[in-house]
C-alpha positions in Angstrom: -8.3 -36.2 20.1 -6.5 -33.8 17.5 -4.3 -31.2 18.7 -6.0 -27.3 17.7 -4.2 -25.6 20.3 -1.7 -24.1 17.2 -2.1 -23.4 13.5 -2.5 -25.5 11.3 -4.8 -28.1 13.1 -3.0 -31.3 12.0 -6.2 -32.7 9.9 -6.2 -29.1 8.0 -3.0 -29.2 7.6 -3.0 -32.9 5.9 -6.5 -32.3 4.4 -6.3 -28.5 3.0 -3.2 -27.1 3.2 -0.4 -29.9 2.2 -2.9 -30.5 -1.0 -2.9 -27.1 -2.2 0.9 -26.1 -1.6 1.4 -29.1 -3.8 -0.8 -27.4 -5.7 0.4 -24.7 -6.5 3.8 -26.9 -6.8 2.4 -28.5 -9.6 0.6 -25.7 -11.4 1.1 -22.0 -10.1 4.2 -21.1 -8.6 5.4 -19.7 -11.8 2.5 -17.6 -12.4 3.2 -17.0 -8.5 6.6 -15.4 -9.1 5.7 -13.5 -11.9 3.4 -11.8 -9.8 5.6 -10.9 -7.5 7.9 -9.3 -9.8 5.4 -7.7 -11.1 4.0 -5.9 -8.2 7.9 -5.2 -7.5 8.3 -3.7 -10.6 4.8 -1.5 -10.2 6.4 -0.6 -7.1 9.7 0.5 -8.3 7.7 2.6 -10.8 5.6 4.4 -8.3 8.6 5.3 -6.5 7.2 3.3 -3.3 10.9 1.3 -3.6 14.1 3.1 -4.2 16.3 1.5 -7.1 18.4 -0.4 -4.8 15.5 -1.7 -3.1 13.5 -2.9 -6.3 17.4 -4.5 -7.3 17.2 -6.2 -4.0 14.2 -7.8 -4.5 14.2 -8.8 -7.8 17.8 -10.5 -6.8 16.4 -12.4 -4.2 13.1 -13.4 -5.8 15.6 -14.7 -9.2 18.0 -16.7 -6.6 14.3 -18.4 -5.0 13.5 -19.3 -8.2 16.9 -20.6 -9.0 17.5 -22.8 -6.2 14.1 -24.2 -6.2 13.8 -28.0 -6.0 10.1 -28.6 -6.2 11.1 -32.1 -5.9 12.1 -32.0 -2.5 10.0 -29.4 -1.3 7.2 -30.8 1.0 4.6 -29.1 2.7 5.6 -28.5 6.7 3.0 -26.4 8.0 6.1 -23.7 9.4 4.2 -21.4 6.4 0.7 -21.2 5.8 1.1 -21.5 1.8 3.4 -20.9 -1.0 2.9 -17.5 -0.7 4.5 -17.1 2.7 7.0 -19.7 1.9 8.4 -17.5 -0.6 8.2 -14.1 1.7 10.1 -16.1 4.3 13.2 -17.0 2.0 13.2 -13.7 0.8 13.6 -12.4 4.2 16.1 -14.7 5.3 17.7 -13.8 1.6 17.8 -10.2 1.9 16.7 -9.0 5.4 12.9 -8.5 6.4 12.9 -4.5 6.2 13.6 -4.8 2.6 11.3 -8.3 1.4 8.6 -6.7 3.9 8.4 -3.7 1.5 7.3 -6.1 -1.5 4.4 -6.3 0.8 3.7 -2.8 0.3 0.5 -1.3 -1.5 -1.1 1.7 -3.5 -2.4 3.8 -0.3 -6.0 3.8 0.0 -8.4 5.7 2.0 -10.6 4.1 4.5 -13.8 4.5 4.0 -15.8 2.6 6.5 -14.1 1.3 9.6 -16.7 0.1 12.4 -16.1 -2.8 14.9 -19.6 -4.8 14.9 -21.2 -6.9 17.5 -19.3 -9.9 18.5 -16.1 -8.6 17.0 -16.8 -9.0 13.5 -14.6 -5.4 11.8 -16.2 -4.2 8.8 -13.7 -2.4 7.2 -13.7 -0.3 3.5 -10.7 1.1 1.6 -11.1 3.3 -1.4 -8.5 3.4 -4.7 -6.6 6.7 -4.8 -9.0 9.0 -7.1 -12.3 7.0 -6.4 -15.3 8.5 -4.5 -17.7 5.7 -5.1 -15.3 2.4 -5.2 -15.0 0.5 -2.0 -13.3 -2.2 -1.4 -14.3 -4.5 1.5 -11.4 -6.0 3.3 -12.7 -9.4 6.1 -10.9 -12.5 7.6 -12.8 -15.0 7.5 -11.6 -16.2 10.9 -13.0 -12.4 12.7 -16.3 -12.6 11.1 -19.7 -14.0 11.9 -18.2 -17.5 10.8 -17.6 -20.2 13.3 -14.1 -21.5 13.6 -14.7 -24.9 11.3 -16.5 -22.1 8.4 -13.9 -19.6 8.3 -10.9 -22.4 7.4 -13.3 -24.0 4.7 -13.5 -20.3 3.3 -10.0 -19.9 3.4 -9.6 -23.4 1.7 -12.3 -22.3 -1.5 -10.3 -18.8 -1.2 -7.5 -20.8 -1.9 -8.6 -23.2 -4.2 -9.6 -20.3 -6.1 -13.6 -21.3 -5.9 -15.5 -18.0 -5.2 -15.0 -14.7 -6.9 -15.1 -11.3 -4.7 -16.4 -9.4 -7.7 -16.1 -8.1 -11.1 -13.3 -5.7 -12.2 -14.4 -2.8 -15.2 -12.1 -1.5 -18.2 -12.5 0.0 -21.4 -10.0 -2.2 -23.5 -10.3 -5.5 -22.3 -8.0 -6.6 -25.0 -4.9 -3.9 -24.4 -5.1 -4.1 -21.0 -4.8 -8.0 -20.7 -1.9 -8.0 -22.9 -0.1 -5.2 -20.8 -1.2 -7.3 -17.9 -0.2 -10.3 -18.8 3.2 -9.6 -19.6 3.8 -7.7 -16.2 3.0 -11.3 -14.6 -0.9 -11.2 -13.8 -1.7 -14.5 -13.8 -5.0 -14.8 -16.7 -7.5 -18.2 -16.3 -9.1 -16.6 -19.4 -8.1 -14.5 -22.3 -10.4 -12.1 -23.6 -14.0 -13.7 -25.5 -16.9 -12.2 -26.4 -20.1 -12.5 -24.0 -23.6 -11.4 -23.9 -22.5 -8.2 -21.3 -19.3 -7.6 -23.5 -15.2 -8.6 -23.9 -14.8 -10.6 -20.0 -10.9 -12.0 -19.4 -11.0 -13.6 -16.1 -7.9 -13.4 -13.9 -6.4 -14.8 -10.6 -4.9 -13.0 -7.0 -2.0 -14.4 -5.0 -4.5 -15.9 -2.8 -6.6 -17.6 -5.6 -9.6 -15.1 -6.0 -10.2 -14.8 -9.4 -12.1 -11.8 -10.8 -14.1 -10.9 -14.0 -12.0 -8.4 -16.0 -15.3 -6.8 -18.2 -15.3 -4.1 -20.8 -19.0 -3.5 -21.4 -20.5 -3.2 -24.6 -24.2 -2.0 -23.8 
């Protein structure tokens, strides 16, 4: 009998977890980083991090990346994925009230908060200037999924196998480039479709999204 009293179950962690961390080893942790530094940067620009802040993080982050021995890095379980792997070391690097602010986001308003039967939250956030836009935020593991569903949704979430939606611009072209250079990690430049110009590009957490300029 397996041991689920703590996360990660030992089989998910062997089965799901260990496979993707090495992963993202493999493949993404460069894209990963870039990412980070990009949203840093974004943040710096916004004037959500103060100069010495953004310097911080962008110090730390460059020292991860420089010590990194992808060789003898092994999965543990002591972080749910890259991702938190590399909050951690910033933390320990530069002190958690500084790394916890790369964290940080746009503010949105809530649009729709309501706690459902069963303890399922549906909760909606709206972009700064948007009256129509909502965003739908749900763990998978406080939602009408049993226990054994939510992790496998997590896993595809991961794995980057199911899309939460469909992201509009004008320039599909000029605003991939700028993208792509501030780190957004791009599974598909810009092509010509049926509906229009679609990129297709990738979260932190492996969603991936249809970047469309429409041409009808």
């Amino acid at each position: 009998m397996s041991d689920a009293s703590r996360f990660p179950a030992p089989v998910y962690k062997e089965t799901v977890l260990a496979p993707l961390f090495e992963g993202v080893k493999r493949h993404h942790w460069t894209y990963l980083m870039r990412i980070n530094y990009a949203h840093a940067v974004m943040l710096g620009e916004r004037g959500i991090l103060t100069a010495e802040e953004l310097a911080a993080i962008v110090g730390g982050l460059a020292a991860i990346v420089g010590d990194l021995d992808l060789e003898r890095l092994t999965y543990t379980g002591e972080h749910e994925d890259f991702f938190f792997y590399v909050d951690a070391e910033l933390r320990r690097r530069i002190g958690p009230d500084v790394a916890g602010k790369l964290l940080e986001v746009l503010p949105n308003s809530t649009a729709t908060d309501i706690t459902m039967e069963g303890g399922m939250r549906w909760l909606t956030v709206r972009p700064p200037g948007s009256d129509s836009q909502d965003l739908l935020l749900m763990d998978p593991g406080n939602s009408m999924l049993d226990d054994q569903t939510a992790q496998q949704v997590r896993a595809l979430v991961a794995k980057g196998a199911l899309s939460p939606g469909v992201m509009a611009t004008t320039d599909c072209a000029g605003d991939h480039a700028m993208l792509a250079a501030r780190g957004v990690q791009f599974t598909q430049e810009p092509a010509k479709r049926p509906y229009g110009v679609e990129a297709v590009l990738r979260d932190d957490s492996g969603n991936w999204y249809s970047f469309t300029q429409r041409t009808y």
